[in-house]
N, CA, C and O atoms as CSV, one atom per row, in Angstrom:
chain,resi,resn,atom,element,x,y,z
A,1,UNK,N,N,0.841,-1.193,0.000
A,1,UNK,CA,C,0.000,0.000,0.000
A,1,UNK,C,C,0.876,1.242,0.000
A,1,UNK,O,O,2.025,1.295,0.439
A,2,UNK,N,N,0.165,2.259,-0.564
A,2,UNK,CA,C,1.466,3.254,-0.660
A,2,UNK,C,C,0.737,4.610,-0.064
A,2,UNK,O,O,-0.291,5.108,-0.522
A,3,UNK,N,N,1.354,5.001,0.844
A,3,UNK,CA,C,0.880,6.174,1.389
A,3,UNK,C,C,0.888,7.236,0.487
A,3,UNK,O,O,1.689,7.008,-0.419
A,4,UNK,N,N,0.224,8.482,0.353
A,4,UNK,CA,C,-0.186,9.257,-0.363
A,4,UNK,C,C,-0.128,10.866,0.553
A,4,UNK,O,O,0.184,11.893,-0.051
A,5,UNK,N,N,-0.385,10.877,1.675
A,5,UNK,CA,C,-0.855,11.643,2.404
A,5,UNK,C,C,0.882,12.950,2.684
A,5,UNK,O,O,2.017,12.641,2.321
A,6,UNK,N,N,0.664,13.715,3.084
A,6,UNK,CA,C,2.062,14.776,2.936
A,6,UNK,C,C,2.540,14.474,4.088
A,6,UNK,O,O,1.810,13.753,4.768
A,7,UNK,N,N,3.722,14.848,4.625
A,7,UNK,CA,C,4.259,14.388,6.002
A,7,UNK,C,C,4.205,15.411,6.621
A,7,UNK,O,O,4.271,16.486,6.026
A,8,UNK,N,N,4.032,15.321,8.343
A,8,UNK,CA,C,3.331,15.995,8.883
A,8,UNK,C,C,4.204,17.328,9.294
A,8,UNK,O,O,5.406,17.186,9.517
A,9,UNK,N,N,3.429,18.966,9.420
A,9,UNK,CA,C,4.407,19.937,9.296
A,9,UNK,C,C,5.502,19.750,10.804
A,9,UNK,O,O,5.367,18.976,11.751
A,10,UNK,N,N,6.546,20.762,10.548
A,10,UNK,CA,C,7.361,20.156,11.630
A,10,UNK,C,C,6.989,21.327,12.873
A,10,UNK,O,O,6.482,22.416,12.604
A,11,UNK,N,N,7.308,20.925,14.143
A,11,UNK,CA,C,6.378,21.782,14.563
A,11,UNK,C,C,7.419,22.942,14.956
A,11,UNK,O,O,8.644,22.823,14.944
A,12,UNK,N,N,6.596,24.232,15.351
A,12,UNK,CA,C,6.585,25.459,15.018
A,12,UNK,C,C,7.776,26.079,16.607
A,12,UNK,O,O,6.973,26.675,17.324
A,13,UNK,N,N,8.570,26.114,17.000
A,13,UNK,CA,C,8.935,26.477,18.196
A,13,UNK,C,C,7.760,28.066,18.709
A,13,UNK,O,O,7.481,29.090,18.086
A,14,UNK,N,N,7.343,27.550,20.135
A,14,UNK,CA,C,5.934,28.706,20.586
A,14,UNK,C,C,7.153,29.938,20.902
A,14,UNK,O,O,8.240,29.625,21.389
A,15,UNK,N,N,6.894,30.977,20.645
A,15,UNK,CA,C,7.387,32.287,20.667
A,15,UNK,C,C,7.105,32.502,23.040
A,15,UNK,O,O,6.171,32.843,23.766
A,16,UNK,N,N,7.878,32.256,23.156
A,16,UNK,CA,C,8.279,32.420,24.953
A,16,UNK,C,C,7.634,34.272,25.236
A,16,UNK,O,O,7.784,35.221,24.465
A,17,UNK,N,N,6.882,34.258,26.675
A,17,UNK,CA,C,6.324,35.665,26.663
A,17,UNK,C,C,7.804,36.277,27.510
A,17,UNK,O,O,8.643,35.665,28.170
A,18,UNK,N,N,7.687,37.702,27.165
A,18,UNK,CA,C,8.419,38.150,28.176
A,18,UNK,C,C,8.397,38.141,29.343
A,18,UNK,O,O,7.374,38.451,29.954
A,19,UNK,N,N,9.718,37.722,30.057
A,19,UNK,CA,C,9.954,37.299,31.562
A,19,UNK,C,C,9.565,38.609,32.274
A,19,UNK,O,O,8.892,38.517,33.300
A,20,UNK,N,N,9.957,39.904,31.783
A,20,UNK,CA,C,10.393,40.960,32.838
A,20,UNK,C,C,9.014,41.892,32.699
A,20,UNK,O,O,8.452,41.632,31.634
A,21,UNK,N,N,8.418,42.755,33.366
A,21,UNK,CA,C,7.514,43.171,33.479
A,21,UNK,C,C,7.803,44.958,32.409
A,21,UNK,O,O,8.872,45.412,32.000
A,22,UNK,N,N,6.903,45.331,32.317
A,22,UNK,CA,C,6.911,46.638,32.168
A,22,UNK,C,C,7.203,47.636,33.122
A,22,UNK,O,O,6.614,47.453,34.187
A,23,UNK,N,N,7.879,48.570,33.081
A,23,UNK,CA,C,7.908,49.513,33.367
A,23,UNK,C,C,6.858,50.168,33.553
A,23,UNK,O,O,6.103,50.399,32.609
A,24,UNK,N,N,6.562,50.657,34.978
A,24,UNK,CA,C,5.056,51.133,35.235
A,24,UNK,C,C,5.139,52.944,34.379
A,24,UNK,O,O,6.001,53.654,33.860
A,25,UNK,N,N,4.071,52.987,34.594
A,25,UNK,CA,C,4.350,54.755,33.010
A,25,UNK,C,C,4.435,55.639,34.432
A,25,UNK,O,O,4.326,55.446,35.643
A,26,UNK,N,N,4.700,56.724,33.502
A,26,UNK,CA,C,4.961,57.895,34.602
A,26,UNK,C,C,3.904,58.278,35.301
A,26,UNK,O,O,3.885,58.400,36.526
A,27,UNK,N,N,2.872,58.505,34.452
A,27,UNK,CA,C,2.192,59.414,34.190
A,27,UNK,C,C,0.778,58.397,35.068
A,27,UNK,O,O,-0.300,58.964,35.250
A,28,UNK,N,N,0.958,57.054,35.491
A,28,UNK,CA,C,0.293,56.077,36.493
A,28,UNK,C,C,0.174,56.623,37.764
A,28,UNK,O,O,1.207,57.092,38.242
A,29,UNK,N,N,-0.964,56.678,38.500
A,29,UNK,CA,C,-0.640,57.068,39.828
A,29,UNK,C,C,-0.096,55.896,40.902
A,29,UNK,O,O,-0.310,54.689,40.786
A,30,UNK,N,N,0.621,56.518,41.920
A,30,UNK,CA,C,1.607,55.556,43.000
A,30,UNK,C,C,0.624,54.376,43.155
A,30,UNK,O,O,-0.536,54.700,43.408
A,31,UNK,N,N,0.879,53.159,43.054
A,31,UNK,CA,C,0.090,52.018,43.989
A,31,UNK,C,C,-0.572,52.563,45.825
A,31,UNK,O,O,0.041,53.247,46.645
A,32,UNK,N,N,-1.618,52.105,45.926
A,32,UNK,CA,C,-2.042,52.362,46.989
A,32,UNK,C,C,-1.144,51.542,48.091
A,32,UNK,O,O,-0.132,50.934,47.740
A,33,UNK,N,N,-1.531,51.570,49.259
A,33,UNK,CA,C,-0.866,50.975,49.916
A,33,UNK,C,C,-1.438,49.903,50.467
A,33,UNK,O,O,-2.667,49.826,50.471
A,34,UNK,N,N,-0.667,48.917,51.013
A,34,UNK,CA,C,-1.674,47.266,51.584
A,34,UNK,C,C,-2.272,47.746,52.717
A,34,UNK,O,O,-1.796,48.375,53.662
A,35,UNK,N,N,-4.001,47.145,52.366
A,35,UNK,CA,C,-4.514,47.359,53.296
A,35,UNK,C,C,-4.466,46.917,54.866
A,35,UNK,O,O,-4.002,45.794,55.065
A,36,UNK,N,N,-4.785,47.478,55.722
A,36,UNK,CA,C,-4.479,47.398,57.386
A,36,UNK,C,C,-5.488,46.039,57.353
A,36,UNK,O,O,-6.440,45.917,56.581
A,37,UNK,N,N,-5.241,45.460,57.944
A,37,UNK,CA,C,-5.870,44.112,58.444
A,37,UNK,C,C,-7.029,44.506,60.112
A,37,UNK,O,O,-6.718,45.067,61.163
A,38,UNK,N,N,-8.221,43.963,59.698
A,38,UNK,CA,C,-9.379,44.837,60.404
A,38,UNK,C,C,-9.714,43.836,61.589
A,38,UNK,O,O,-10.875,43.722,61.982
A,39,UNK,N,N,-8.701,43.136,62.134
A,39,UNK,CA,C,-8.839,41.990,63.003
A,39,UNK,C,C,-10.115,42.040,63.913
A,39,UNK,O,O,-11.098,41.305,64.010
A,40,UNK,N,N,-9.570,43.629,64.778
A,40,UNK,CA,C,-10.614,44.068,65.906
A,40,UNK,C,C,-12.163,43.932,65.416
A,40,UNK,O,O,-12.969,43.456,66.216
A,41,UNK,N,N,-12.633,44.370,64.020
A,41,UNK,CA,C,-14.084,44.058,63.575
A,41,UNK,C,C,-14.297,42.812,63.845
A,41,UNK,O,O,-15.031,42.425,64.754
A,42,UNK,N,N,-13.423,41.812,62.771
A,42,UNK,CA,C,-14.234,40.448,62.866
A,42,UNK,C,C,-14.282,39.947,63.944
A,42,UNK,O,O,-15.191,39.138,64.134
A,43,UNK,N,N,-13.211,40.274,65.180
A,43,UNK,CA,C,-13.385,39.545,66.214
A,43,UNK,C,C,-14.744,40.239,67.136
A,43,UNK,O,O,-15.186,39.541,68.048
A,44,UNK,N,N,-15.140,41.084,66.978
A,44,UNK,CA,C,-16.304,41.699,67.604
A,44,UNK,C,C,-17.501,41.074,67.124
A,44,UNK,O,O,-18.427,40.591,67.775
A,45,UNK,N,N,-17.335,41.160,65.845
A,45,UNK,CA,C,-18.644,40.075,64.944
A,45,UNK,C,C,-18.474,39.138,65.292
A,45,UNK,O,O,-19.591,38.656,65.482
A,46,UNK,N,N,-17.487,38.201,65.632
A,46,UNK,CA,C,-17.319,36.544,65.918
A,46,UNK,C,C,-18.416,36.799,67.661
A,46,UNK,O,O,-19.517,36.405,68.045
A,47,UNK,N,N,-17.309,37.658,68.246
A,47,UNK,CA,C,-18.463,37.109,69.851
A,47,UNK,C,C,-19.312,38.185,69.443
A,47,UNK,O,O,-18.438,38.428,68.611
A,48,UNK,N,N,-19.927,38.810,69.290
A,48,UNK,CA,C,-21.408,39.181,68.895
A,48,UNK,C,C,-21.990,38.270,68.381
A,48,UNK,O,O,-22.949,37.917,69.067
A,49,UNK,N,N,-21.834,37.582,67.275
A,49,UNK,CA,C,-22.670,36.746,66.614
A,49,UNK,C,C,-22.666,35.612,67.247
A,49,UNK,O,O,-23.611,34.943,66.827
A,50,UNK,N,N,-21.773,34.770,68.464
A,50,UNK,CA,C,-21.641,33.715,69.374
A,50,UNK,C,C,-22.603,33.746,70.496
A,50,UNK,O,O,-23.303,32.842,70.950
A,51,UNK,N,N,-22.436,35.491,70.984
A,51,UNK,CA,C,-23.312,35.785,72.023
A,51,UNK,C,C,-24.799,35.250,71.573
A,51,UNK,O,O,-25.489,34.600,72.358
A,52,UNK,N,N,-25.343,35.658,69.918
A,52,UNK,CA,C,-26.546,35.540,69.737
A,52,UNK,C,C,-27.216,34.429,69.799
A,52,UNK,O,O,-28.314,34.066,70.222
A,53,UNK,N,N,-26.008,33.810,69.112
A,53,UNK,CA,C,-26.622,32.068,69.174
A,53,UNK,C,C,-26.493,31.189,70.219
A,53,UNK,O,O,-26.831,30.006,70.178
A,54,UNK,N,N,-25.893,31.891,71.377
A,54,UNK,CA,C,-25.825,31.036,72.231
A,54,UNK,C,C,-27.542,32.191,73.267
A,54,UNK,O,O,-28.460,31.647,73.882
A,55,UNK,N,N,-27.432,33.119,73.147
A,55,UNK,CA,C,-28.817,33.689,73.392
A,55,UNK,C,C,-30.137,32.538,73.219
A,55,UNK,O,O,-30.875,32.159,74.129
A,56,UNK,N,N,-30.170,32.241,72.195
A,56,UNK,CA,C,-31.334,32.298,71.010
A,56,UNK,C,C,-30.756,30.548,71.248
A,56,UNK,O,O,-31.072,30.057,70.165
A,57,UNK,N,N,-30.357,29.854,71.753
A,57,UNK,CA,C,-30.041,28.636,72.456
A,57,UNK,C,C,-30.808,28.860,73.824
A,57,UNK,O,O,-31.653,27.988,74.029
A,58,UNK,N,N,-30.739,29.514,74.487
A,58,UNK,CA,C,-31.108,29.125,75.776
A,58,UNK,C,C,-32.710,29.732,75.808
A,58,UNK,O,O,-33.619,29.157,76.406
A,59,UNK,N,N,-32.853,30.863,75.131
A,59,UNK,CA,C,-34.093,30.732,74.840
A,59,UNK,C,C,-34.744,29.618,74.317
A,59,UNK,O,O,-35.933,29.613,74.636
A,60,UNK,N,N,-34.362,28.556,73.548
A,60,UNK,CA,C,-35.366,27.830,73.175
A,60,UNK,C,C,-35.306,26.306,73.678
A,60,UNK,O,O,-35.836,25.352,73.107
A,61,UNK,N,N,-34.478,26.266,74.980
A,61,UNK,CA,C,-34.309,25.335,75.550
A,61,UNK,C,C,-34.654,25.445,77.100
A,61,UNK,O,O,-34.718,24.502,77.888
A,62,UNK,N,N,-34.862,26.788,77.372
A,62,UNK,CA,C,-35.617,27.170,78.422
A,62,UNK,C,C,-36.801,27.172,78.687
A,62,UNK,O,O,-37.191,27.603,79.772
């Protein structure tokens, strides 16, 4: 049997992205700064919201 078909293309080396970043523009304003971490809230919401359910527990077991 005799093959007919073209041989297959060779493949293409993928074009690599650039490693290094851009240069931010001038004319960009400064990055903000990292935000403060709001510990004191959630921990107020944690026992507030503990207080409730343990509330709303003894109410309905009382």
């Amino acid at each position: 049997m005799s093959d007919n078909s073209p041989p297959p293309p060779p493949e293409q080396p993928q074009p690599e992205p650039p490693v290094a970043a851009s240069p931010p523009s001038l004319w960009a304003p400064p990055a903000p700064p990292p935000r403060r971490q709001r510990t004191g809230l959630i921990v107020t919401l944690a026992v507030g919201g503990s207080l409730i359910v343990a509330g709303a527990l003894v109410a309905l077991v009382h």
